[in-house]
N, C-alpha and C positions, 0 to 999 in steps of 0.2 A: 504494500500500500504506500501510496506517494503521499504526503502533504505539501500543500500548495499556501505558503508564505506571503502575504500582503504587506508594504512597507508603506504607508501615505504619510506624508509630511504635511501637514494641517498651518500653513506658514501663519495665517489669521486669524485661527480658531474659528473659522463659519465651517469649514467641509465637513465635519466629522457627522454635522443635523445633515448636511445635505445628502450624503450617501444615504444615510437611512428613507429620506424622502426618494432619494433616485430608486432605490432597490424596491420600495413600496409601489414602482409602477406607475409613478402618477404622474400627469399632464405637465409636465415641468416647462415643455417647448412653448405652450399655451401661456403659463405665467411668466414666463420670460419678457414672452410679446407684450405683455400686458403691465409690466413694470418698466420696458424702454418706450411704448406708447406712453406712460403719466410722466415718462422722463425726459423723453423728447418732445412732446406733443401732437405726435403724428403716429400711424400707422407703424407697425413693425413687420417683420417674417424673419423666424431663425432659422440660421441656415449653416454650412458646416466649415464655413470659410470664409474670408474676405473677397479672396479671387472668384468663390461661388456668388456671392453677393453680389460684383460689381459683374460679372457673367450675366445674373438675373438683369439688373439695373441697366446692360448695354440690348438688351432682347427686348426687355419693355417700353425701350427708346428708339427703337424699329431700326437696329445697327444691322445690318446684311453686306455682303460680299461686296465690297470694296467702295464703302462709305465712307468719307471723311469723320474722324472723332478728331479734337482738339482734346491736346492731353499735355500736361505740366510735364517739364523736361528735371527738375527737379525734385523727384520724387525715389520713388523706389522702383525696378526694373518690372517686379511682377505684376505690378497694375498696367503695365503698356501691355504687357504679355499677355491677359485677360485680350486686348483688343482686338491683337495678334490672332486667337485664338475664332473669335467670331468672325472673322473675315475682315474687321475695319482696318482703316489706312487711318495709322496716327499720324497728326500734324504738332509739332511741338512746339509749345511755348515756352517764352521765359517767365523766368519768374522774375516779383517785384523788390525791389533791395530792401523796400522796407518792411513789408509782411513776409518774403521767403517763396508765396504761392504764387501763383497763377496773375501775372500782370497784367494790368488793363489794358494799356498803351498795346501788349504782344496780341490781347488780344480781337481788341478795333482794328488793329493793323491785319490780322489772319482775315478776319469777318467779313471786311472790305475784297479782300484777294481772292474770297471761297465765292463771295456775291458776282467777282468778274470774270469766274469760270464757271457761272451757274451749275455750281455744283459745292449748295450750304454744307455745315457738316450737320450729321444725326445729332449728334450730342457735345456737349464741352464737360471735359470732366475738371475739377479743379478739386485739389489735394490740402488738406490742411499742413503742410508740410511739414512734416518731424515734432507736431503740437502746436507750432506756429498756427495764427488764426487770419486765412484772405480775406479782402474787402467785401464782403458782399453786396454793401450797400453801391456801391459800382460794378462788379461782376453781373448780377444777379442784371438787373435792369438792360445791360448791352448785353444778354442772352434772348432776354425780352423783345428787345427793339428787333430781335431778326427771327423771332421765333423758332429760336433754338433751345432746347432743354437743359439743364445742368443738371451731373450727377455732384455731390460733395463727396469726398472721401473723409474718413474723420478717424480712420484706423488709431493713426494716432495724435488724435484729441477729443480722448472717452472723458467727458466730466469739462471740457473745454467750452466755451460758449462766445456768440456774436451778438453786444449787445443784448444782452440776457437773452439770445434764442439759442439752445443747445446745439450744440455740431452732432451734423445727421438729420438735421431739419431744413436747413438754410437751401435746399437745394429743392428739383422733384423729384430725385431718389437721394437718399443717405447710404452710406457704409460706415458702421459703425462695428469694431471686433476687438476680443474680448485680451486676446494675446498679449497685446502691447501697456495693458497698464493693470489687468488683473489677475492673477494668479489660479483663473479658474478653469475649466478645462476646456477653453478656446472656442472656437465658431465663432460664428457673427451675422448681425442684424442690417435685415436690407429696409432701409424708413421712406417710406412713400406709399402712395394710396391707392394703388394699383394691388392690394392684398393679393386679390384672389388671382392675380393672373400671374404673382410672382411663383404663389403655391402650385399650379398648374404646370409653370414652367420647371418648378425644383421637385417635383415629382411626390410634393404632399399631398397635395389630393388629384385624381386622377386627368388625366387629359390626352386627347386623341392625340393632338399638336407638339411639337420639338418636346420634349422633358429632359431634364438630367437627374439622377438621383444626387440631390443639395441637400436631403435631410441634416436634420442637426438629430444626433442623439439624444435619448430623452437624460440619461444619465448624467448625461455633458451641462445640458441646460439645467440641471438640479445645482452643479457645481456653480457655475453662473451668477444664478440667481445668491447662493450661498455669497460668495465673493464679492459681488453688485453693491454691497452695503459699504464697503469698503473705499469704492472708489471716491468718494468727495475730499475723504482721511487719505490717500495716495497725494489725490491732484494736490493739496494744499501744502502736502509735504514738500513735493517737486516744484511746485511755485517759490517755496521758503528757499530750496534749496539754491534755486535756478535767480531769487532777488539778490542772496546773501552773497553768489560769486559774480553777478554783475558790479556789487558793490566794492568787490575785494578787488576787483583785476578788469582790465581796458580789455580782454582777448575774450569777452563771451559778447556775443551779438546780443544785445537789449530784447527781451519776449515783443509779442504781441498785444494788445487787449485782448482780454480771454484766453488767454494761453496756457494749453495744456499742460507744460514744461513736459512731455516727457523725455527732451533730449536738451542740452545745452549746445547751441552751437557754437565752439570754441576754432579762435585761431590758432592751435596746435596741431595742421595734420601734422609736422616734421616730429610730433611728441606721440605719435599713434603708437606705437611698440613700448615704450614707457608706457603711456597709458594702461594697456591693454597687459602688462606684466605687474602693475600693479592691483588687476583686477577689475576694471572699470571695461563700462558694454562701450565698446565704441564703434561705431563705422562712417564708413565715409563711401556713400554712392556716390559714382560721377554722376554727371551730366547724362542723362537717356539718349539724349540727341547724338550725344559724342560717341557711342560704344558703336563699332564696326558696322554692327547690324540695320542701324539706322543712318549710317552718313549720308542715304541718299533720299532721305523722307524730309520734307519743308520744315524749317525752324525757323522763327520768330522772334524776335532781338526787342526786350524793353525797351531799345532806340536805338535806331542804326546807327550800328557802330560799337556799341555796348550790348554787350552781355550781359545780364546780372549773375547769372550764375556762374561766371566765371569769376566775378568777385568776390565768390565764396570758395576757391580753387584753397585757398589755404585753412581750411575750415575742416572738423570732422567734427563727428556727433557723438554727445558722451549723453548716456542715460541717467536722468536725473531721481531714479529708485534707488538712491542712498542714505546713509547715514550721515549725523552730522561730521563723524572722524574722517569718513571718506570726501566727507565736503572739503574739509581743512585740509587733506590731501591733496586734492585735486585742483585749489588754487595754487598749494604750492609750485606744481609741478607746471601748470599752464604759464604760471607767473614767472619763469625763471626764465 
């Protein structure tokens, strides 16, 4: 006879109620929904990933075989790759030097150039980037004026907000997912109002038409919900943390209003290897636009002539779920 050994590290003290609730079989995926709907204010669907998320989000924005999407060059590689994957042709943009996301100017200028090849894009995706919070109040409006959609990405800025509207709202779909700031057991929330035909497409309730199986675990969304309570007490830690080395040192980029902190963007890439020997999450994506695969797809310059994201070329991202010692560390070493 074998026995089989369970080890769960309970880093918050919520998961230990939550397995008994998962094991109990119960509608966990349903309460989920139903606590980022009174959090966001908008509709939810849980689902088993962020790339399934923004999958659903690009199919309910009528994206097909070789449609124009507008997508932040500043971001992370696997949101292009969602695009990649439904057939769209990303068009990238820059981003703005002072929010980090999705620049206006990049993208009146794209709008204008999509409108004189009569050929709009489906959708504009725009990324909270790295917890950095974009303009909405200008984005939002010039998606408007051309009758183009906006997806928000909000991955990571869970507990971040515009103007007191939560990120995952600001948009006509949200990506909201659980990885990047809670400790539970991952998936993520697609927010817009198209419920039932996100369910249809992620194969929660039946349908004749495209589906993929995007369920989220019921297990998974027990842990979730467990951890969910947590995040206000995360966000405000990495706020603290992310004010205190603004104040200590010239080499972190000033947040956003509403900013999620979950990354500090410091001028240390050349301290990347220190960093990361001392135990700190760091990374550093290029530019989307830049990596081989896309040199030949349209990018869009904050102003010709300037890049913005090339004026973050010395910059890499350290995660701001530390402690205070690891604070006092981490100015030391960027400071030097």
């Amino acid at each position: 006879m074998h026995t089989i050994t369970m080890l769960f590290i309970d880093r918050y003290g919520y998961s230990a109620s939550a397995l008994a609730d998962a094991m109990s079989g119960g509608p966990n995926t349903v309460k989920l929904e139903r606590k980022l709907k009174n959090h966001t204010g908008v509709n939810a669907v849980a689902l088993s990933s962020a790339d399934a998320a923004l999958h659903t989000a690009l199919f309910l924005s009528g994206v097909r075989d070789g449609d124009y999407v507008f997508v932040p060059s500043f971001t992370f590689y696997s949101y292009i790759a969602a695009v990649d994957y439904i057939g769209g042709i990303p068009v990238f943009l820059d981003c703005d030097p002072t929010t980090r996301c999705v620049s206006p100017h990049a993208l009146e200028t794209a709008l204008v150039w999509a409108q004189l090849q009569d050929k709009p894009p489906r959708t504009v995706i725009v990324d909270n980037a790295f917890g950095s919070i974009a303009d909405y109040d200008v984005l939002l409006p010039l998606c408007r004026s051309w009758n183009v959609n906006m997806i928000e990405l909000a991955c990571d800025a869970f507990s971040g907000n515009y103007k007191g509207r939560r990120c995952g709202a600001n948009g006509d779909y949200g990506v909201l997912a659980f990885d990047k700031r809670l400790a539970g057991g991952g998936g993520a929330l697609l927010c817009g109002d198209d419920a039932e035909k996100a369910k249809q497409f992620a194969r929660i309730v039946y349908s004749e038409s495209e589906n993929h199986d995007y369920r989220m675990n019921d297990f998974i969304a027990a842990l979730d919900i467990a951890q969910f309570e947590t995040s206000e007490k995360l966000t405000a830690r990495a706020r603290k943390n992310l004010a205190a080395l603004c104040e200590s040192t010239d080499k972190i980029v000033p947040p956003t209003d509403g900013d999620a902190a979950t990354y500090a963007l410091c001028r240390a890439a050349n301290r990347m290897n220190e960093l990361k020997n001392a135990g700190f999450d760091v990374k550093k994506p290029p530019p989307v636009h830049t990596l081989p695969k896309y040199r030949d797809n349209f990018y869009f310059e904050h102003e010709k002539g300037y890049s913005a994201c090339e004026h973050f070329s010395d910059c890499c991202l350290v995660s701001m779920d530390i402690s205070l010692l690891q604070r006092i560390r981490l100015a030391k070493i960027i400071g030097n």
